[in-house]
ZAMARGU-4260 file (C-alpha; in steps of 0.2 Angstrom, whole numbers, plus 5000, padded with zeros to 4 digits):
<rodrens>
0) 5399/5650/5381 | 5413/5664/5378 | 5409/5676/5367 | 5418/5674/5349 | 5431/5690/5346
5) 5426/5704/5336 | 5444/5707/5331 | 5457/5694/5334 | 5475/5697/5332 | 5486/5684/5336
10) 5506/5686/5337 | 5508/5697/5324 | 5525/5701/5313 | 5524/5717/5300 | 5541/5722/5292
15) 5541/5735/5280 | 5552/5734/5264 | 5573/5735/5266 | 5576/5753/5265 | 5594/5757/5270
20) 5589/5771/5281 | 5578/5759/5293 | 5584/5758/5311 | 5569/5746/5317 | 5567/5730/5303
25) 5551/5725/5312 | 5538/5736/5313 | 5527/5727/5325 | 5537/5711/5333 | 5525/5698/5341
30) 5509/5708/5346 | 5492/5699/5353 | 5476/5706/5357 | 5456/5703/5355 | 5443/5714/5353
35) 5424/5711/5359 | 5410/5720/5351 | 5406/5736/5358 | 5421/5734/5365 | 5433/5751/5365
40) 5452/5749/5365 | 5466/5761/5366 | 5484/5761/5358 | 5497/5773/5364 | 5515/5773/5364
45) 5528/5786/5355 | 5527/5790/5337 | 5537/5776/5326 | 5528/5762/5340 | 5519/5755/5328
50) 5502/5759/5331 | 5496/5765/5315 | 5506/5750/5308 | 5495/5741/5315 | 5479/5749/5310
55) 5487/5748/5292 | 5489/5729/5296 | 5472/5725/5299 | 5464/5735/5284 | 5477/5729/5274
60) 5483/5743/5269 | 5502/5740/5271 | 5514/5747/5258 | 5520/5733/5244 | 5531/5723/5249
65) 5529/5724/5267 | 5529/5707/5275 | 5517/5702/5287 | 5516/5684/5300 | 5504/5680/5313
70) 5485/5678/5312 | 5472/5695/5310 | 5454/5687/5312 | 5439/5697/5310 | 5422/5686/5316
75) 5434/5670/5313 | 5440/5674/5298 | 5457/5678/5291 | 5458/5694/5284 | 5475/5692/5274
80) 5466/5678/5266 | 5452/5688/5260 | 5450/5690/5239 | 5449/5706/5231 | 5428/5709/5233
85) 5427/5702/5252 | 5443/5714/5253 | 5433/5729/5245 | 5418/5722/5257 | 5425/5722/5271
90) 5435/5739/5270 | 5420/5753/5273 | 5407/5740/5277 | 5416/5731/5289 | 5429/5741/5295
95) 5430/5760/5295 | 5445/5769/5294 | 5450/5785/5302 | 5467/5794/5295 | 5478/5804/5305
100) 5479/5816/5293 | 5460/5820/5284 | 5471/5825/5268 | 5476/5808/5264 | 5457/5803/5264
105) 5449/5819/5254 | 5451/5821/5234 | 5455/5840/5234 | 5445/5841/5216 | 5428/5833/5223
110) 5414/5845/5235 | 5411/5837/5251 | 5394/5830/5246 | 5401/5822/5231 | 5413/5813/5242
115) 5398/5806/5251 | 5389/5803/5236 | 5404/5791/5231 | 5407/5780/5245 | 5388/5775/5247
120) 5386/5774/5229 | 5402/5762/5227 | 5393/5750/5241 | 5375/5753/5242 | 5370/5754/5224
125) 5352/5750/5228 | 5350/5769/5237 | 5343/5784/5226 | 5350/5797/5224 | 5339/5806/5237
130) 5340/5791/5249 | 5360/5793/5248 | 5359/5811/5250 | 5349/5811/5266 | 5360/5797/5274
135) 5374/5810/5271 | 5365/5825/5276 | 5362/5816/5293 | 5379/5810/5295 | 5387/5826/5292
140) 5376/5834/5304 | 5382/5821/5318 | 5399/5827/5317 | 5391/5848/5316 | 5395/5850/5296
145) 5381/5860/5292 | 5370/5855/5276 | 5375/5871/5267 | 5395/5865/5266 | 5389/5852/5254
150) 5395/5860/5238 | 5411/5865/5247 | 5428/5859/5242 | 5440/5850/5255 | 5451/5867/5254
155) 5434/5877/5260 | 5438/5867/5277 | 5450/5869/5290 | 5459/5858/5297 | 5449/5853/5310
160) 5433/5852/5299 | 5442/5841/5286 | 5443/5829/5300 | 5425/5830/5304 | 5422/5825/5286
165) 5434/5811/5288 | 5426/5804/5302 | 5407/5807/5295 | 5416/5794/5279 | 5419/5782/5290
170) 5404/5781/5300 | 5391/5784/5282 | 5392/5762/5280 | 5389/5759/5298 | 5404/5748/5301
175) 5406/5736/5314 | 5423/5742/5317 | 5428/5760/5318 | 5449/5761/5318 | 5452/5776/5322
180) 5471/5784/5319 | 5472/5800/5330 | 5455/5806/5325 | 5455/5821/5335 | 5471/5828/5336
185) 5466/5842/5326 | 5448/5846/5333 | 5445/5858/5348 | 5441/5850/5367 | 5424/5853/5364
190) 5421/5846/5347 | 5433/5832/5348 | 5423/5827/5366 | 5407/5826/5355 | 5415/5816/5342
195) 5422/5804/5352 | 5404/5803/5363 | 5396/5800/5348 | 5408/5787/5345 | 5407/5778/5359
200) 5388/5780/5360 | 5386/5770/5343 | 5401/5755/5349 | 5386/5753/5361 | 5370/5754/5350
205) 5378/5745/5337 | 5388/5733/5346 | 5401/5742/5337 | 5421/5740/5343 | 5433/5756/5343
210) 5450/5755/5342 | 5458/5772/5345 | 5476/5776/5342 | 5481/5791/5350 | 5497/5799/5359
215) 5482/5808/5371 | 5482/5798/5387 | 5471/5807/5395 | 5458/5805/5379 | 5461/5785/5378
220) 5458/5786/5399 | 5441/5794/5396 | 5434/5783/5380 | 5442/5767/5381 | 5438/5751/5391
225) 5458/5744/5390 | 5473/5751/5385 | 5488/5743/5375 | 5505/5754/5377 | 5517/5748/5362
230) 5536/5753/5362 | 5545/5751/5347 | 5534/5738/5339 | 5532/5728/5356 | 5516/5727/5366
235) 5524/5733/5384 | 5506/5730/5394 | 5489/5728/5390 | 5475/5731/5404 | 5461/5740/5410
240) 5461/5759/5410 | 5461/5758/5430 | 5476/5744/5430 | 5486/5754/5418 | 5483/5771/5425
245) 5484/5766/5444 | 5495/5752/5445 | 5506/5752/5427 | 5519/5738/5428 | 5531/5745/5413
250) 5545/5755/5415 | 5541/5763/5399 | 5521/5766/5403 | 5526/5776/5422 | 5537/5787/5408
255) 5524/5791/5399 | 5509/5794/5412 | 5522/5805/5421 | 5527/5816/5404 | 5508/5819/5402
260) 5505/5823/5421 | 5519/5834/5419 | 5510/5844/5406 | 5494/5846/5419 | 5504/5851/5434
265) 5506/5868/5439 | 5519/5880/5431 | 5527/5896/5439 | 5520/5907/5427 | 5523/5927/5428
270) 5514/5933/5442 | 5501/5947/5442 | 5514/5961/5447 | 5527/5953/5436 | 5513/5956/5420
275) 5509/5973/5429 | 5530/5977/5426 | 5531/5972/5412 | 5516/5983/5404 | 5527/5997/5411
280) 5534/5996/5395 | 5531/5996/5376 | 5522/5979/5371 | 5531/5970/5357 | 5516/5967/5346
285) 5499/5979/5345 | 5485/5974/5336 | 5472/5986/5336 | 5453/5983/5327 | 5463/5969/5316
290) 5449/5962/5303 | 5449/5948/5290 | 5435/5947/5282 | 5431/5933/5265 | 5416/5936/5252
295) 5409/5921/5243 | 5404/5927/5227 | 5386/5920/5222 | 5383/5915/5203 | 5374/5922/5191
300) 5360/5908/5192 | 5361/5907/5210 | 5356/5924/5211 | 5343/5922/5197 | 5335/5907/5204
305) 5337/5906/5222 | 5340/5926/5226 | 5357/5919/5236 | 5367/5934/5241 | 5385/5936/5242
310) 5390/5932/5261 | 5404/5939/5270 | 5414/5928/5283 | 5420/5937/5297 | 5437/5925/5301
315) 5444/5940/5312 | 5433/5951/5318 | 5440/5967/5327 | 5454/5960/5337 | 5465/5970/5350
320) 5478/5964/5361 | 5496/5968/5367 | 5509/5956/5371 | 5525/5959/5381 | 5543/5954/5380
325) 5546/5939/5387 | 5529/5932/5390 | 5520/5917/5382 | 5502/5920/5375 | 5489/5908/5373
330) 5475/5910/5358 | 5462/5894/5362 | 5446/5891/5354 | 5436/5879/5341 | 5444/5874/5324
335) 5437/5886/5312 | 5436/5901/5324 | 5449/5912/5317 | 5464/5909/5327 | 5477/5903/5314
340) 5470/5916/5301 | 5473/5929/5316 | 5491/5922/5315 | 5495/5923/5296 | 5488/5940/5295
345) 5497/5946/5310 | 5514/5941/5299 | 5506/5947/5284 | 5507/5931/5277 | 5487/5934/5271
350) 5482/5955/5270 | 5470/5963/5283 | 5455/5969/5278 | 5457/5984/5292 | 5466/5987/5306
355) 5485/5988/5309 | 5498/5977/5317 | 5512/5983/5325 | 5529/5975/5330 | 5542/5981/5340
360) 5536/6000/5336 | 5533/5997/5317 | 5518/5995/5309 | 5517/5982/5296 | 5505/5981/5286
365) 5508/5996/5275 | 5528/5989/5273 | 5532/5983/5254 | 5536/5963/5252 | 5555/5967/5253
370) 5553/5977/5271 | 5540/5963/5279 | 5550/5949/5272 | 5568/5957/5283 | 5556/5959/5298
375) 5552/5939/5296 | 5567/5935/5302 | 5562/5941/5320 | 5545/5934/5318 | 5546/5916/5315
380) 5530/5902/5315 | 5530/5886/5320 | 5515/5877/5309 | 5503/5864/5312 | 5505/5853/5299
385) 5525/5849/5297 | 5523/5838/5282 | 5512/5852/5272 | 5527/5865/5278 | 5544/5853/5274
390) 5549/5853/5256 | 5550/5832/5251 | 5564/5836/5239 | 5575/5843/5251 | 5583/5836/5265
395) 5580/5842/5285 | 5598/5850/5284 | 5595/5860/5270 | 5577/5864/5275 | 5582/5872/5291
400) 5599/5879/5284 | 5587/5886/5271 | 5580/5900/5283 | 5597/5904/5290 | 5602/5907/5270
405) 5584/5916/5268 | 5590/5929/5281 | 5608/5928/5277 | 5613/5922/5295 | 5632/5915/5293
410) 5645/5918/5281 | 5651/5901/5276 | 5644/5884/5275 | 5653/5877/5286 | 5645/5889/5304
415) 5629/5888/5295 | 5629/5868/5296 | 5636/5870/5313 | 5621/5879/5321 | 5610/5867/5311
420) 5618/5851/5319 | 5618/5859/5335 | 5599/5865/5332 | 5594/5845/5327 | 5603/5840/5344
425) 5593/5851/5355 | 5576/5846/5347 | 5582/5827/5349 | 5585/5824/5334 | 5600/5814/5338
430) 5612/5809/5331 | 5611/5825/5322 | 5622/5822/5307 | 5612/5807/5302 | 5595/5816/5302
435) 5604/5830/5292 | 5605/5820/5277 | 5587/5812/5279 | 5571/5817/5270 | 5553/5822/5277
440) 5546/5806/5271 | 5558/5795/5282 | 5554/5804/5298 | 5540/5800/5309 | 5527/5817/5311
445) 5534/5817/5328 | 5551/5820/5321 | 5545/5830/5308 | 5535/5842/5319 | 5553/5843/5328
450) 5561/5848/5313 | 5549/5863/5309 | 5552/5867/5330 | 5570/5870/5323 | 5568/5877/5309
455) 5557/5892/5317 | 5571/5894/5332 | 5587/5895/5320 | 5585/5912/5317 | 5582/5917/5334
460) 5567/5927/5334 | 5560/5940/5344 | 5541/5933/5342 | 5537/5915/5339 | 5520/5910/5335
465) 5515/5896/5338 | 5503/5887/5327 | 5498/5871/5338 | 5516/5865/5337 | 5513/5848/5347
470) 5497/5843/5342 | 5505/5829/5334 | 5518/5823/5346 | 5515/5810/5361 | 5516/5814/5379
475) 5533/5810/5381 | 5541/5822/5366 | 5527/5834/5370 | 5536/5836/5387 | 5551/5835/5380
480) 5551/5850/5366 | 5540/5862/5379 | 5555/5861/5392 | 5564/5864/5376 | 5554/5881/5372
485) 5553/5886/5390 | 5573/5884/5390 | 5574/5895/5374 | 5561/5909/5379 | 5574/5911/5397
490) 5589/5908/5387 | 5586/5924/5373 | 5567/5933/5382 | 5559/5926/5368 | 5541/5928/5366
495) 5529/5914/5361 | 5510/5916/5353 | 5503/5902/5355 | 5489/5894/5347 | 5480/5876/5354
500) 5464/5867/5355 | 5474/5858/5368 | 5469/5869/5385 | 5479/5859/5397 | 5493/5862/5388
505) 5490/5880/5386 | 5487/5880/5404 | 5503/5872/5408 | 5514/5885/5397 | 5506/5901/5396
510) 5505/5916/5407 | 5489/5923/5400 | 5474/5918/5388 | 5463/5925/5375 | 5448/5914/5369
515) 5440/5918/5354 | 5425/5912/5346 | 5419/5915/5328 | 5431/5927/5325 | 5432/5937/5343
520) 5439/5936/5358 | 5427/5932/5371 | 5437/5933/5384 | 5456/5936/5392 | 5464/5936/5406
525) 5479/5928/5416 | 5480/5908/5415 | 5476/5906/5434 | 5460/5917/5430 | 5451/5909/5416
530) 5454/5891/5424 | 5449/5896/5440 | 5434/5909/5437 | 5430/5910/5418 | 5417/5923/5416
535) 5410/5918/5399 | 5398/5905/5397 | 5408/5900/5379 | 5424/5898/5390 | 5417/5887/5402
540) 5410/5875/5389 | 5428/5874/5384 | 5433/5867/5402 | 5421/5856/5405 | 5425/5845/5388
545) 5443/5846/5392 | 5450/5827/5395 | 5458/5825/5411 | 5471/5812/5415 | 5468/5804/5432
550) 5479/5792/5442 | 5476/5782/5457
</rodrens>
């Protein structure tokens, strides 16, 4: 006999409440699909497709009001039907759910542990305390938390290690279903390759199913057993990962696998004796012996009971480097190795401990608030998180118009709207006077990320850093904005620091590389040169758990 379904879904309708600025009024239209135990299947498609609507769907989890038709069956049974204690039951017992963003999933006011300590609690009561604990402890681990992060708050974490905690939550009840909502798009190559190992290595010890949402093809190529490509709320194809990748039917999936093989082909990048030219002259940034250092201030009682020190954390640790006019430099390494603290300091957005950072001949860490705050405006960053960085209560055009009025770029209204119309166009926002008027909370975090690309580049800076600006962006709109940056670095020599976890990317768009690693650089060279002979043992770790994509 057939095997039943883990994971049924059966012509499925989801339209979201009327709200006058939607474009799409279905959400998902007509979308099948079954799901086997320890089976792994991966959604992909642009941002707005549907895929996390869909994830949403199943856990029900949909906003109220949201109307939903069509059949979700989980062992046979219908999950819309389910009462409020099978419904609590079957979220966290049943079905584990990843988030996107950890934020949504962590309560900034509890410790780490105590977040544990609350989801076992609220479905195994019969566990001690102890018992509890351990299972924690031993989940954490899993996922590299080490035990002494337990009393740490969810602001402790970056962003990457908020994930991990995210993805520990999910696993701690042993689900039969993991859905899993970009669960990696803010970890490094090589952590995010263990986690989704480990993920896959339980789907077949437990007879656990995966389904992975991601806009990383190359990811859902290596972990999944099929793949569904959605396009605005439709389900273009469904097939193996060999039918979809080697024979793709769609038009809209042979757009998509060539945008990401795009990224992964080779790039002209500036040649050895073009480098050599340029360091003919002065580098627009010097960073000599650049140090941030955190202490963690121990107790009184821990220091009387336990003899706990106070610990110093090394986040930047003696850093040097020089970039160029014109060129784009890559900063790679693992969540939590210093590389988006090395950025804030270098804008002085958080004070050095020692060391001096110098930009275009000044040095700025001795300037006042007022000086630093004018030099901003040649030194602009594009940040990770576009929904953390994007004020709700204003509206994209004001947001970007904001930095132009910051730096008082433009004497009227009227130019100042104009270059931020023409800005939204060349991000694709289009049509721009409609996304002018809209709020962050009616964009995807595709278009938001665009906006924050915008809002960085309207003030046309010398020195752009780049904060893994496309984490969050599908293949398609991830090809699309780096052509858009490679067209604005020819178009006014602008030169990009650019931070990613991402190394075929970094590959693809940088002429050379630093790799740091607790706090150091471990190694830096030209592009060509780390991928071709990296001389650190760290560096080629990094290459080995980097996901290919591979067609045939």
């Amino acid at each position: 006999m057939p095997q039943q379904p883990l994971l049924s879904v059966q012509n499925l309708w989801v339209t979201y409440p009327h709200s006058e600025s939607s474009q799409q009024p279905n959400a998902i239209e007509d979308v099948s699909f079954q799901l086997t135990a320890g089976e792994k299947i991966g959604f992909v498609g642009e941002s707005g497709c549907g895929k996390s609507t869909l994830g949403k769907a199943i856990m029900r989890l949909l906003p109220e009001g949201s109307q939903i038709k069509g059949k979700i069956l989980f062992e046979g049974k219908s999950v819309p039907d389910l009462d409020p204690e099978a419904l609590r039951r079957f979220r966290g017992e049943v079905v584990g759910l990843i988030f996107q963003d950890p934020m949504t999933r962590l309560d900034p006011l509890m410790t780490i542990g105590n977040h544990c300590l609350e989801t076992l609690q609220a479905h195994e009561q019969n566990l001690t305390k102890q018992q509890a604990k351990r299972r924690a402890l031993d989940t954490l681990a899993a996922v590299k938390i080490p035990e002494e992060r337990w009393n740490q708050y969810p602001h402790e974490f970056s962003g990457g290690m908020r994930q991990r905690v995210a993805i520990a939550l999910a696993l701690l009840l042993d689900p039969k279903l993991i859905i899993a909502d970009e669960p990696t798009t803010s970890l490094d190559v090589r952590v995010s390759a263990e986690i989704l190992k480990e993920l896959t290595r339980l789907c077949a010890e437990r007879q656990m199913g995966l389904l992975l949402i991601s806009h990383d093809l190359a990811t859902i190529g290596t972990y999944c057993d099929r793949i569904v490509v959605m396009n605005k709320g439709h389900k273009e194809e469904e097939g193996t990962v060999e039918q979809i990748f080697g024979n793709p039917q769609a038009a809209y999936t042979k757009t998509l696998l060539k945008s990401a093989l795009h990224i992964q082909s080779e790039r002209e990048v500036v040649s050895p004796a073009g480098l050599s030219l340029a360091k003919q002259q002065k580098p627009i940034l010097t960073i000599e012996r650049l140090q941030k250092y955190y202490t963690i201030e121990t107790s009184f009682l821990q220091r009387l009971f336990t003899k706990a020190k106070t610990e110093t954390i090394k986040a930047v640790d003696n850093i040097q480097l020089e970039l160029y006019e014109g060129e784009i430099f890559g900063l790679v390494g693992e969540s939590g190795c210093g590389k988006s603290t090395l950025s804030r300091t270098i804008l002085q957005l958080i004070p050095a401990t020692g060391g001096t950072v110098t930009f275009c001949g000044e040095e700025l860490t001795g300037l006042s608030p007022k000086a630093i705050r004018t030099k901003r405006r040649e030194m602009q960053m594009i940040f990770q998180d576009p929904s953390a960085s994007l004020n709700p209560m204003m509206t994209i055009g004001d947001s970007i118009a904001d930095a132009l009025n910051i730096h008082e770029i433009n004497a009227t209204p009227r130019e100042t709207k104009s270059q931020v119309l023409a800005m939204l166009e060349r991000v694709g926002l289009t049509p721009a006077l409609e996304y002018f008027d809209r709020y962050p909370n009616q964009l995807s975090g595709g278009q938001q990320q665009r906006v924050g690309i915008a809002r960085a580049l309207i003030t046309k800076p010398k020195l752009v850093i780049c904060d893994e600006p496309v984490s969050m962006l599908d293949a398609t709109i991830q090809s699309e904005v780096l052509d858009l940056m490679l067209e604005l670095k020819r178009e006014d020599n602008l030169t990009y620091l650019f931070i990613t976890h991402d190394l075929w990317l970094a590959k693809f768009l940088c002429d050379r590389i630093a790799v740091m690693n607790q706090g150091k650089i471990v190694e830096m060279g030209e592009t060509q040169q780390i991928f071709s002979n990296p001389q650190q043992a760290y560096t080629q770790e990094l290459l080995a758990a980097a996901p290919l994509l591979a067609t045939r």
